[in-house]
C-alpha positions in Angstrom: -6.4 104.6 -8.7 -4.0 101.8 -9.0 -0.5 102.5 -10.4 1.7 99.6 -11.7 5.8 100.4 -12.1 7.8 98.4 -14.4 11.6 99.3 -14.6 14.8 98.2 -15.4 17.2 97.3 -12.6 20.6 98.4 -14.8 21.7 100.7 -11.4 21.6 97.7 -8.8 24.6 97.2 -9.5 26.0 99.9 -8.2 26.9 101.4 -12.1 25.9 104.6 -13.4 24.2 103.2 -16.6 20.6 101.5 -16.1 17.2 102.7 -15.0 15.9 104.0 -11.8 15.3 101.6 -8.8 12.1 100.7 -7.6 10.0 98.3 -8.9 9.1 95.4 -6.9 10.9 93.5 -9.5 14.1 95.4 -9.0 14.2 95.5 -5.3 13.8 91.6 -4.7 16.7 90.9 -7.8 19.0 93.4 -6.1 18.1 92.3 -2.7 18.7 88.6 -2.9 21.9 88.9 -5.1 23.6 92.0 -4.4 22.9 93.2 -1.0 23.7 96.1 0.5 27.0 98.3 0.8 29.5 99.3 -1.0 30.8 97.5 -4.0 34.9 96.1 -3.9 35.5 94.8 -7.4 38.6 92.1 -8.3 41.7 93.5 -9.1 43.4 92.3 -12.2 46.5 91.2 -10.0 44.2 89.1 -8.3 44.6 86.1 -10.9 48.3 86.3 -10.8 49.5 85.5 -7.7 49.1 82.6 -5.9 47.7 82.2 -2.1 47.3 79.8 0.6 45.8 81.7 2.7 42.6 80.5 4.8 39.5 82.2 4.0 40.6 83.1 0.0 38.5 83.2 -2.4 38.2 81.1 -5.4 37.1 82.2 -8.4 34.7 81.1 -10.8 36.4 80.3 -14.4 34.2 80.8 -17.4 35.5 80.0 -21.1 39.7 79.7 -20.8 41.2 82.4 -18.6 45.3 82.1 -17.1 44.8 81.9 -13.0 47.2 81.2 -10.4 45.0 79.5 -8.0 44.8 78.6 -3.9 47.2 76.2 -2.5 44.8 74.0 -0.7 47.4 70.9 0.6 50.9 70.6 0.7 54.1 68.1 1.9 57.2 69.1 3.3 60.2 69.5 0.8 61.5 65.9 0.1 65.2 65.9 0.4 67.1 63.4 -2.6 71.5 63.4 -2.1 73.3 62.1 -5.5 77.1 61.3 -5.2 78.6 62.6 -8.7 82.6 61.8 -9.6 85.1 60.3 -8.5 88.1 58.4 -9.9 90.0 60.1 -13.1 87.0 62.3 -13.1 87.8 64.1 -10.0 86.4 63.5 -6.3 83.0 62.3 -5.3 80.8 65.6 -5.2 77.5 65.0 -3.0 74.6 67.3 -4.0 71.1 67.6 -2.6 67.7 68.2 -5.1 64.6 68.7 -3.6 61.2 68.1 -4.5 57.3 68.7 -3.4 53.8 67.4 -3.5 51.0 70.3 -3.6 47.3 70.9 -4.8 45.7 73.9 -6.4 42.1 74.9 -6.9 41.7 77.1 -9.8 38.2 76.8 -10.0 35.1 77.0 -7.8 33.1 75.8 -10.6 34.3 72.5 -12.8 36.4 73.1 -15.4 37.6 70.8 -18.9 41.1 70.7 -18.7 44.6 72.4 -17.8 46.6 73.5 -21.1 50.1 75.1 -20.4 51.5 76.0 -16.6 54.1 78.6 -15.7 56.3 78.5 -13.2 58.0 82.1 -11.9 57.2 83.0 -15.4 58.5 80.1 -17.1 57.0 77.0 -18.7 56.5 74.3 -16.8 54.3 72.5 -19.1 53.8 73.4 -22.5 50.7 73.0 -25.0 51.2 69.7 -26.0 50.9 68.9 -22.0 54.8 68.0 -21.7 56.4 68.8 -18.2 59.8 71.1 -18.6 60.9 69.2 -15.4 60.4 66.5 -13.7 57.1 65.6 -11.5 54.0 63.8 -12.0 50.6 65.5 -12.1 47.2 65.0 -12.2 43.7 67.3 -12.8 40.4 66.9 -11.0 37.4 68.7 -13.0 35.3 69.3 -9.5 32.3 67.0 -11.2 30.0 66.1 -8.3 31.5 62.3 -8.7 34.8 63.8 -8.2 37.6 61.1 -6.8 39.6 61.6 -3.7 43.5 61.9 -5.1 45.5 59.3 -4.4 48.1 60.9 -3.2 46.4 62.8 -0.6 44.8 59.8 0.3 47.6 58.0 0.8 49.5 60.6 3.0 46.0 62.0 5.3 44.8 58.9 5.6 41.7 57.4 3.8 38.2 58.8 5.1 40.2 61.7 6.4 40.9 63.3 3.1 38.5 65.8 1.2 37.8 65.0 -2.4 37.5 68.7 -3.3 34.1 68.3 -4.9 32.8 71.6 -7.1 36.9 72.6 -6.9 38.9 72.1 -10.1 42.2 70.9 -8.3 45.7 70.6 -9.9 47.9 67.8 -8.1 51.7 68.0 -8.3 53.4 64.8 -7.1 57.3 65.1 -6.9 57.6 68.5 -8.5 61.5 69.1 -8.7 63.0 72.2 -7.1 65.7 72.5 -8.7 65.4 75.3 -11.1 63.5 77.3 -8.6 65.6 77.7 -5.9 64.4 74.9 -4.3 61.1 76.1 -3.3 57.8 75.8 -4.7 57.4 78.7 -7.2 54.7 80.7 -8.6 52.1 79.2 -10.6 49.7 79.9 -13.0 47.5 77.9 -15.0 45.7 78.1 -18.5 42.5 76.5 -17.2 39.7 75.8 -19.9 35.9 75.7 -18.1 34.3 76.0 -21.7 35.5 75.0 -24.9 34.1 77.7 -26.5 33.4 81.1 -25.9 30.7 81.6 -23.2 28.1 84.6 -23.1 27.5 87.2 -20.7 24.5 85.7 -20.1 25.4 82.6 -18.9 28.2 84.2 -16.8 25.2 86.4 -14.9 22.7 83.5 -14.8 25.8 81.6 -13.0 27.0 83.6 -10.6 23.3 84.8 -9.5 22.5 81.0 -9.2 19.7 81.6 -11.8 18.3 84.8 -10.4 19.3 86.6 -13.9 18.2 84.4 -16.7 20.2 84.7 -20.2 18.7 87.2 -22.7 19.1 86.1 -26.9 21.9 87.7 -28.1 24.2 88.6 -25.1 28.0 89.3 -26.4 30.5 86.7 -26.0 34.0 86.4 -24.1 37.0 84.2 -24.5 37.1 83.9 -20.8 36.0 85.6 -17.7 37.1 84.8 -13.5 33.8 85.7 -11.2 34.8 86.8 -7.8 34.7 89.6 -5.2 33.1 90.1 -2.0 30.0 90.0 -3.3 28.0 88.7 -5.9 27.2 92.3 -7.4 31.2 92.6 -6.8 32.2 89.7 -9.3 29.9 91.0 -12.5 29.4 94.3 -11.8 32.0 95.9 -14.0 31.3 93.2 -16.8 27.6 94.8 -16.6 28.3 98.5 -16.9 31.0 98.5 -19.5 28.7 96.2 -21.9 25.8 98.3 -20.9 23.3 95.1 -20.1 20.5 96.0 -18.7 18.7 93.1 -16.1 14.7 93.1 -17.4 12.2 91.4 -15.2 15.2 88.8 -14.4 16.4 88.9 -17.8 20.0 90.1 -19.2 19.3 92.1 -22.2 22.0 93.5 -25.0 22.2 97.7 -24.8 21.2 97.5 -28.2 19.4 94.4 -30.3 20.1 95.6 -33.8 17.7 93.1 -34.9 14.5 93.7 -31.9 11.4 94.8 -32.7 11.4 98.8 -32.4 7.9 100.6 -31.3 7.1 103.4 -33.2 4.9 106.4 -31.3 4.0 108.4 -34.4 1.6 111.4 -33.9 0.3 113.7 -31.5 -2.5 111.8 -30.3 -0.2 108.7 -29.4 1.4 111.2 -27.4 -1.2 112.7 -24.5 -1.5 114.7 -21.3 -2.1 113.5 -18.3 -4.2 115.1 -15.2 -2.5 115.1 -12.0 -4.3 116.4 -8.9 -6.3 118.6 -11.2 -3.5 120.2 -13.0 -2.6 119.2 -17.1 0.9 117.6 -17.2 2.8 118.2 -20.3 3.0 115.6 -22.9 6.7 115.1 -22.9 9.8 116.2 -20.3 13.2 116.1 -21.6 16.1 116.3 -19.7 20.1 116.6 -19.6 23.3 115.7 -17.0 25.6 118.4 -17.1 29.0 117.3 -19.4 31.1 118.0 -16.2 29.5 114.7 -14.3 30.3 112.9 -17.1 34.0 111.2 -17.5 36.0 112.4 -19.8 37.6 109.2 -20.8 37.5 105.6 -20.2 40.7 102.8 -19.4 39.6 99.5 -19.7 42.0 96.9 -18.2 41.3 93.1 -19.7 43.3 90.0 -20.6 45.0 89.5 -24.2 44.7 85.8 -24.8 47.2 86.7 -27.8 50.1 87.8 -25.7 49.8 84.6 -22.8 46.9 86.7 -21.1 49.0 89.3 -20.4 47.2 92.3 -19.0 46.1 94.7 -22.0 45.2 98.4 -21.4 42.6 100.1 -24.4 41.3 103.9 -23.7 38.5 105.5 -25.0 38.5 109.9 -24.6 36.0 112.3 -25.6 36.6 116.1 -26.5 35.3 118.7 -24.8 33.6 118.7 -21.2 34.1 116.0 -19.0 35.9 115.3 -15.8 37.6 112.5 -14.4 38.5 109.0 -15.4 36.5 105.9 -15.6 38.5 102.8 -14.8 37.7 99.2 -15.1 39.6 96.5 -13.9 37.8 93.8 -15.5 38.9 90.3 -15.8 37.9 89.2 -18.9 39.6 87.6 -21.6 39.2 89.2 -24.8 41.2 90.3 -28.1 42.7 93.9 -28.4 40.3 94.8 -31.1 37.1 94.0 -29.1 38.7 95.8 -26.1 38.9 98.9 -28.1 35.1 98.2 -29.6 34.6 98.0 -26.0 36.0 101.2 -24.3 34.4 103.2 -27.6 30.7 101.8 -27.2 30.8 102.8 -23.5 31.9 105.8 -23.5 29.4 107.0 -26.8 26.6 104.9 -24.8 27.9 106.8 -21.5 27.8 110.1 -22.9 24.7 109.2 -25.3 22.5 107.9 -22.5 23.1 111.7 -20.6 19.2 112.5 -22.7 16.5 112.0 -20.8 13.2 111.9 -21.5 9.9 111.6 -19.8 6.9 110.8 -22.1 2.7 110.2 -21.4 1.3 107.8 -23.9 -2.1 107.4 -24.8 -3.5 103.8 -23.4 -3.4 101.3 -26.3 1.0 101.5 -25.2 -0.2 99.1 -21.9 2.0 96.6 -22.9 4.6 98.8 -23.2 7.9 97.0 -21.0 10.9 98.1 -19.7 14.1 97.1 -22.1 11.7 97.7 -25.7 13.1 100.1 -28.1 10.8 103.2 -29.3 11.1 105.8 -32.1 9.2 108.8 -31.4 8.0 111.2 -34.6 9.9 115.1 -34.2 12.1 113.5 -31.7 15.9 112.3 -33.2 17.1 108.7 -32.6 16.3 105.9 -30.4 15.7 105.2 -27.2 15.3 102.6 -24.4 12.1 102.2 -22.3 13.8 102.1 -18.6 10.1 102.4 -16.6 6.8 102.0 -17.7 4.0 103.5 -15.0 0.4 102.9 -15.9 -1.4 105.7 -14.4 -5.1 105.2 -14.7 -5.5 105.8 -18.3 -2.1 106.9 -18.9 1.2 105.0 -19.6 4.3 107.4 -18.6 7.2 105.9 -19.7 10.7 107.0 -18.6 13.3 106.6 -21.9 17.2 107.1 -22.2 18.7 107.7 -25.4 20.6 104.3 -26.9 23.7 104.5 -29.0 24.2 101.7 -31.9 27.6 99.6 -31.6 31.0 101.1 -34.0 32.3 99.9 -36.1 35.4 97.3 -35.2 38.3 98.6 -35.5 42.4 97.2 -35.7 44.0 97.3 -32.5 47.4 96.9 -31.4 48.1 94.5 -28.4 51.6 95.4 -27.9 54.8 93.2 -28.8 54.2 90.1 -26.2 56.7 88.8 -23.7 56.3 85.1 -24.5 58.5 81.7 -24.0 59.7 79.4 -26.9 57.4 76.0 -26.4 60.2 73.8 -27.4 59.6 69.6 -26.7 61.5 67.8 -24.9 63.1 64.5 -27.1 63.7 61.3 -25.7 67.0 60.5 -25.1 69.4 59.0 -27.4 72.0 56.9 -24.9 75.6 55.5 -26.0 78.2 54.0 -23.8 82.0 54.2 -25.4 85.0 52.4 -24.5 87.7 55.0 -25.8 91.4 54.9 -25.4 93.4 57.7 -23.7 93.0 60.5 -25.4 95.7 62.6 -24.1 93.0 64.9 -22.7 94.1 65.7 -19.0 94.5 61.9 -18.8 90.6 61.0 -19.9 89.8 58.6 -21.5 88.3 55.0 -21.0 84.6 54.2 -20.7 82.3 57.5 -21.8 78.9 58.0 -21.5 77.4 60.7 -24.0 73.9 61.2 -25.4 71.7 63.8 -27.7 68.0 64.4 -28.1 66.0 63.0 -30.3 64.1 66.6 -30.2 65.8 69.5 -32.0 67.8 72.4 -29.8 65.5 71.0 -26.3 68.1 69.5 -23.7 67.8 70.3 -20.1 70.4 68.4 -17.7 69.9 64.4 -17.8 70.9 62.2 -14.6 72.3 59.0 -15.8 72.7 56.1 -13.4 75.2 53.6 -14.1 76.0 50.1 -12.7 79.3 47.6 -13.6 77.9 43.7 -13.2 74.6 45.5 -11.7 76.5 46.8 -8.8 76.0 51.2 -9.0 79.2 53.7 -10.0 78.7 56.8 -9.1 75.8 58.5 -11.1 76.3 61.1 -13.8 75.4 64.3 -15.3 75.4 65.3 -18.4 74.6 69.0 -18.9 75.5 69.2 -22.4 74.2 67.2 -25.5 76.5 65.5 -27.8 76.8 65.1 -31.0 76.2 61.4 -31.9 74.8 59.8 -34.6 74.8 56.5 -36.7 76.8 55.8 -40.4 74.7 55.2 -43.0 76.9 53.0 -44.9 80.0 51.1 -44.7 83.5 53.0 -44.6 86.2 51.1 -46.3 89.7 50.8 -45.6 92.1 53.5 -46.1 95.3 54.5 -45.7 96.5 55.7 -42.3 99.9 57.4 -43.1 98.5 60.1 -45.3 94.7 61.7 -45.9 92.3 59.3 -47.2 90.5 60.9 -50.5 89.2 57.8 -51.7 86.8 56.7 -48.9 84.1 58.7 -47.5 80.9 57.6 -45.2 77.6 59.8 -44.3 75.8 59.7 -40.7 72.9 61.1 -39.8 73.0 63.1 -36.4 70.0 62.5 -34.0 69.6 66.0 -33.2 69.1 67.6 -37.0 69.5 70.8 -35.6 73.6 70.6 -35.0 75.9 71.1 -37.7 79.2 69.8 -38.6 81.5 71.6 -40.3 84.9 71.6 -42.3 88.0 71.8 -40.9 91.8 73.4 -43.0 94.6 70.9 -43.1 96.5 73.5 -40.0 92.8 72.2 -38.4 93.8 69.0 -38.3 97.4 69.2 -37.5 95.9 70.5 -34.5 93.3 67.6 -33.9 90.3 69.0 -35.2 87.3 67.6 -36.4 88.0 64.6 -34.1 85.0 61.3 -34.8 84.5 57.9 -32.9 83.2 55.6 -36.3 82.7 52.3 -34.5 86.2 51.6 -33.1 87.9 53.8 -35.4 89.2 57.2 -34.5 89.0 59.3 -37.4 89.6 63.4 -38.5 87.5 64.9 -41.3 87.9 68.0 -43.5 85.2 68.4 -45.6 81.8 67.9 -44.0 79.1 68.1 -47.0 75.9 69.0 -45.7 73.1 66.2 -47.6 70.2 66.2 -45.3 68.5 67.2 -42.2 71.3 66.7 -39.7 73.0 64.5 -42.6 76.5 64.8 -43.2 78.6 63.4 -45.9 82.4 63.1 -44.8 85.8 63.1 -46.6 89.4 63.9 -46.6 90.0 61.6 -43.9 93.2 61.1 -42.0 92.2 57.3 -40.2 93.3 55.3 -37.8 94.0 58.4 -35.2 95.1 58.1 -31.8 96.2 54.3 -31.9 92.9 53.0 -33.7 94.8 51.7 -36.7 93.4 48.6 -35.6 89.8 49.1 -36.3 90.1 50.9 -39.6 89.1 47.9 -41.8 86.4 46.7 -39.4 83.6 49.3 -40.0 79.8 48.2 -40.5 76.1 50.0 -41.4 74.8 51.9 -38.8 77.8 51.9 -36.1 77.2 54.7 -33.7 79.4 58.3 -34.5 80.3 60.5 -31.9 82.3 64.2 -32.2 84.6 64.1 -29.5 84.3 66.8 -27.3 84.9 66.3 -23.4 82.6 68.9 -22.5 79.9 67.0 -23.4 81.1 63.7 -22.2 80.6 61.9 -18.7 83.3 59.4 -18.0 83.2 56.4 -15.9 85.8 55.9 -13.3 87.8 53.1 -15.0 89.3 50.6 -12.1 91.3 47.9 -14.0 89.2 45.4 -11.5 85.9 46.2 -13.6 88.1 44.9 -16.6 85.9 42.3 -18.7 82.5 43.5 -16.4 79.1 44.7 -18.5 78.8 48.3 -17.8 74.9 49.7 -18.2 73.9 53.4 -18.1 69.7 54.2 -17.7 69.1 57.9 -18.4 66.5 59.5 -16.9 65.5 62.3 -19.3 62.3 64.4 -18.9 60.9 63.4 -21.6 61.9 59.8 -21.2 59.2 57.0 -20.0 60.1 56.4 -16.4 58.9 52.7 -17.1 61.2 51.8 -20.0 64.0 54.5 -19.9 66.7 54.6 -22.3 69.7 51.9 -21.6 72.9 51.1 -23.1 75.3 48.7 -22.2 78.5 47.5 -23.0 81.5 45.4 -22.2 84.8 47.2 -20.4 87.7 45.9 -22.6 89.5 48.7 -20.5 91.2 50.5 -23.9 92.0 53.1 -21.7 94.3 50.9 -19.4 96.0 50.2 -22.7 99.7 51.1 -23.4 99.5 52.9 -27.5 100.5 50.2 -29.6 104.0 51.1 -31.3 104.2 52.3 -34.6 106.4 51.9 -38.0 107.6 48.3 -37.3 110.9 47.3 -39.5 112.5 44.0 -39.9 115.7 43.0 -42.0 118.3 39.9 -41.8 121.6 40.5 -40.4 125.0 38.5 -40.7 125.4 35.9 -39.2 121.9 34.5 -40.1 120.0 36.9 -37.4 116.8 38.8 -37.1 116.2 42.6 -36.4 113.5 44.0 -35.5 113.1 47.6 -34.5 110.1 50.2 -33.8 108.9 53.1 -32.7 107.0 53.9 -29.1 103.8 56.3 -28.9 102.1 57.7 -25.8 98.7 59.3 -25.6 100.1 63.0 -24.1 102.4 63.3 -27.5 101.0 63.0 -30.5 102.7 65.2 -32.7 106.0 64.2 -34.2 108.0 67.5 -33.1 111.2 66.5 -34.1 110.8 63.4 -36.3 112.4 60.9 -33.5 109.5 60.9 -31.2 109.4 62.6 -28.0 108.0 59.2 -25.9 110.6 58.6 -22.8 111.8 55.0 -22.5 112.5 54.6 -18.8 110.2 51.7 -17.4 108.9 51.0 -20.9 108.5 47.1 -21.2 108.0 45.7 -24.9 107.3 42.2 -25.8 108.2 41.0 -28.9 106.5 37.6 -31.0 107.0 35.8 -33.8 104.7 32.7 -34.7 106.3 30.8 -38.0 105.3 27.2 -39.7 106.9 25.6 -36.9 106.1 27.5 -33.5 106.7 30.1 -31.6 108.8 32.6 -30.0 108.4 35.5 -27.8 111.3 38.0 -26.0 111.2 41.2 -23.7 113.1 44.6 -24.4 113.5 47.5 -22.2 114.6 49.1 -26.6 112.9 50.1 -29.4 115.2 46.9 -31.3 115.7 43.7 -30.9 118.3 41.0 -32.6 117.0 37.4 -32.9 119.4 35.0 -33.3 119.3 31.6 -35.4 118.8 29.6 -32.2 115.5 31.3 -31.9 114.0 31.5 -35.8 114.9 28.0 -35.3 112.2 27.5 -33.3 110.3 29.6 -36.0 111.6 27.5 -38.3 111.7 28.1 -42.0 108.6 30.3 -44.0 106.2 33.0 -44.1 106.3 34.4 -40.3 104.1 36.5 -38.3 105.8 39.5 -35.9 104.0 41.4 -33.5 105.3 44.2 -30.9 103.4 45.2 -27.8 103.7 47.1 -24.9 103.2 45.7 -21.4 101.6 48.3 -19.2 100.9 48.3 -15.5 97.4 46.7 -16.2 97.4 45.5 -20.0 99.0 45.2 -23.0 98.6 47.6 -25.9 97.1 46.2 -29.3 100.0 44.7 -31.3 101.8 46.6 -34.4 102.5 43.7 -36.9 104.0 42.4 -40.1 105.3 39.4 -41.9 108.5 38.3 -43.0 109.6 34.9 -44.6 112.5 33.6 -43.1 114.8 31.8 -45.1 
């Protein structure tokens, strides 16, 4: 008599869930994809940490996992030398910066797209696909059409260079070293193969090149990596913790809440059968000790929530049990499904311990492997693992089937995860500043801000005098520079202005300005480039977004007296603060040249860079014009004319004279009348003009100026008229 066996193949994989082996169904599945020997599964770690190793294997990304990837070509370290410095600024400093080329398979099937990249933990790139540092890069899917990079091309030589074909390849060109030591650091990647969530079907129909074909229904994941030493290796956990079950080549769900269920109702469904003479009972029921089952279950995944950070979920049950069952399984799923996980496995695990062995009369022929059955006097449901037609007889094997809990709120655990903060483009400005008394800077200033709020990294800045190059810059701090939003008017400069007052809007709206006390000021607080004028304010009213509205102004500071009546709409602002300047080494031979600075921010467009320019009037090189000019007739039909000298290292008026030493002081004195003009030297702060010279003058409303003659210019003039009689 002929005997046909139908059985699931659940245990090929090596699990302990599924039916009996077998069938000729079975053996050929388990033969041609999962071989023979022992099974070595992936390790979680795996993903993490990056290889170049020859022979490594690369895994297969399904839905949007976070993988580290192969290093499959690489450059030597390219070697860049900047000179920083020199002049006033100090001495020429020489550094070195390196940089590398690289490329990465992540994928040994195509993929979409790479979101965000982290480098020794860090972002390199962040979701909205900006670079943290400077390189250029480029994606390859691994389509069939794939491109050969140009990069690699260029450097292996064309025909000789692979174009990675089936591989999902990240090219770095450039990638600066900097920040990692320079070295090239650890990578990982948040690939996307699928924009949506794939099945476990299609993940086994996949990786056994179509020998398991997608059941209806099959549970989805976020993201899941194939790989192992084996086929049976790379899905064999996914498998036995969902409890599939492979059907005549088919992935079916443990349970299918909405299959058809076969219902064996009475006794004479349920028969004997003969075997060699002797009457076989109807039914056989069996049960696995509680001490071979385990007694609880760890289930190690991915939590896309915390930046696919490894998540742990345990499932326990009390009383009897041994041992612990642990799955590594790289999957991508939410805390809350882990836990639904790690329950349903261990109640199916524990549930599936019944056994029973049935003979059913012969209208159940079509009875299959996979179908669910209800059997009358018998509780719950079970699954059909092996169907045997014996002559007139269908014995059918049956294990008991748990439904699916409930879902439940789980905890993922606080994540470790990085700010994603953009990178602004650069806001450049180029000043020409006098001395400021601060350790002898002053002069030509380079300072600049980010258009993005509380994002700055380190900006080289190149700068050239008539195109020919200074020595480069960088700025490691942002400044705070803005633009007025109106027109300051002129104020007094001998005591705090409370009439006039101006607003500026910052370009970074995250940094504040604040109010400064009149001991504050006395001190030099609250220090502001308005255009040419150097100003001090007290009250800093906040209005806007990074928009201040200034007052109680003291004007004209630090020899700008010059420029307070000269103010227009939207001049540039700038807090004084050397920390965040960069100063160009003022020579009084670039006098008169046009000095341009080109930043080179991250986030600036290497084509069209930020530039500023400007002309170097050299204020710096400038004596500080003298100060509380007086004139007055004396007998004898002469002219006095006296003043007072400043310097940039004394400020302060400690003792009401001035504390400004004479010695080598030169001072030029000028006074243009109706008639012509006059001009005489002195070594003194006063000066007597006699009649010979106002008659040169002559007679009227007369112009007088003072200046300083320094080593390389004069200071701006300190004037006032008199009408000479």
């Amino acid at each position: 008599m002929a005997t046909l066996v139908l059985s699931t193949v659940g245990t090929i994989l090596g699990g302990p869930i599924g039916g009996a082996l077998g069938s000729l169904v079975g053996q050929a599945v388990d033969q041609q994809l999962f071989g023979a020997g022992p099974r070595r599964g992936p390790r979680l770690g795996d993903l993490s940490i990056q290889t170049s190793s020859f022979g490594t294997p690369i895994p297969r990304i399904f839905g949007t996992m976070r993988v580290a990837g192969t290093v499959v070509w690489a450059t030597d370290l390219k070697e860049e030398e900047t000179v920083e410095g020199g002049g006033k600024s100090g001495p020429e400093v020489v550094s070195y910066a390196y940089s590398a080329s690289f490329a990465v398979a992540l994928s040994s099937r195509p993929a979409l797209r790479v979101r965000r990249i982290w480098a020794d933990g860090k972002l390199l790139r962040g979701a909205a696909g900006d670079f943290k540092v400077e390189c250029k890069f480029r994606f390859h899917s691994g389509s069939e059409g794939q491109a050969v990079d140009p990069l690699i091309a260029s450097i292996e030589g064309t025909g000789k260079t692979p174009a990675f074909r089936g591989l999902a390849l990240a090219v770095f060109e450039d990638l600066a070293l900097v920040e990692y030591g320079n070295r090239i650091p650890m990578l990982t990647f948040e690939l996307v193969a699928d924009d949506e969530q794939v099945s476990l079907g299609t993940i086994a129909g996949d990786v056994s090149r179509g020998l398991i074909q997608a059941g209806d229904g099959t549970a989805t994941v976020a993201g899941f990596a194939a790989y192992g030493a084996d086929q049976r290796s790379a899905i064999a956990d996914l498998i036995d913790v969902w409890g599939l079950s492979v059907v005549e080549t088919r992935l079916r769900q443990p349970v299918d809440t909405d299959g058809e269920i076969v219902s064996i109702a009475g006794d004479r469904e349920r028969g004997c059968a003969v075997d060699g003479g002797e009457r076989e009972t109807r039914e056989q029921r069996s049960q696995q000790p509680a001490r071979a089952l385990p007694a609880s279950l760890t289930l190690n995944y991915y939590d896309p929530s915390r930046d696919y950070q490894g998540g742990q979920m345990r499932a326990s049950v009390d009383g009897g049990g041994r041992g612990q069952w642990r799955v590594d399984c790289p999957v991508v799923i939410e805390a809350a499904t882990a836990k639904q996980t790690a329950n349903d496995a261990m109640a199916r695990r524990w549930a599936e311990r019944d056994r029973l062995k049935v003979n059913l009369a012969p209208e159940y022929v079509d009875l299959r492997p996979g179908e669910q059955v209800e059997l009358a006097g018998i509780a719950g449901r079970w699954l059909v693992d092996e169907a045997t037609i014996d002559g007139l007889v269908v014995k059918a094997e049956l294990r008991r089937m748990t439904l699916p809990g409930p879902t439940m709120p789980a905890d993922p655990g606080r994540p470790v995860q990085q700010q994603d903060q953009l990178f602004g483009t650069t806001d450049l400005a180029l000043f020409d500043l006098p001395d400021l008394g601060l350790d002898g800077q002053g002069g030509l200033s380079v300072a600049l801000a980010a258009s993005a709020d509380g994002a700055f990294k380190p900006v080289p800045v190149a700068v050239t005098a008539n195109q020919q190059p200074l020595p480069s810059i960088n700025l490691s701090r942002r400044a705070v520079l803005g633009r007025s939003l109106g027109v300051l008017g002129a104020g007094t400069t001998v005591m705090l202005d409370l009439v006039n007052a101006v607003e500026v809007q910052l370009t970074s709206s995250d940094q504040l300005l604040l109010n400064a006390d009149d001991d504050a000021l006395a001190m030099g607080g609250n220090l502001i480039l308005l255009g040419d004028e150097l100003l001090q304010f007290g009250q800093a009213e906040e209005v806007g977004p990074g928009r201040f509205r200034l007052s109680r102004l003291l004007r004209g500071r630090r020899g700008t007296e010059w420029a307070v009546g000269a103010h227009l709409a939207g001049e540039r602002a700038l807090v004084i603060d050397r920390a965040t300047l960069g100063w160009v080494p003022l020579d009084p031979a670039i006098r008169g040249a046009t000095i341009e600075a080109v930043a080179f921010g991250i986030a600036d467009d290497p084509l069209a860079p930020p530039v500023a320019t400007i002309g170097a009037n050299g204020e710096a090189l400038r004596p500080v014009s003298p100060c509380q000019l007086t004139v007055e007739s004396i007998e004898g039909g002469a002219l006095s004319v006296g003043w007072l000298p400043r310097c940039s290292q004394q400020w302060a008026w400690v003792d009401g004279a001035g504390d400004c030493p004479l010695d080598g002081r030169s001072f030029e004195v000028t006074l243009a009348g109706p008639s012509g003009t006059w001009s005489g030297q002195s070594s003194a702060t006063l000066i007597e003009i006699g009649p010979e010279a106002l008659g040169i003058v002559g007679t009227g409303e007369t112009a007088i100026s003072v200046t300083e003659t320094g080593a390389s210019a004069r200071s701006r003039p300190v004037t006032a008229t008199w009408a000479i009689g």
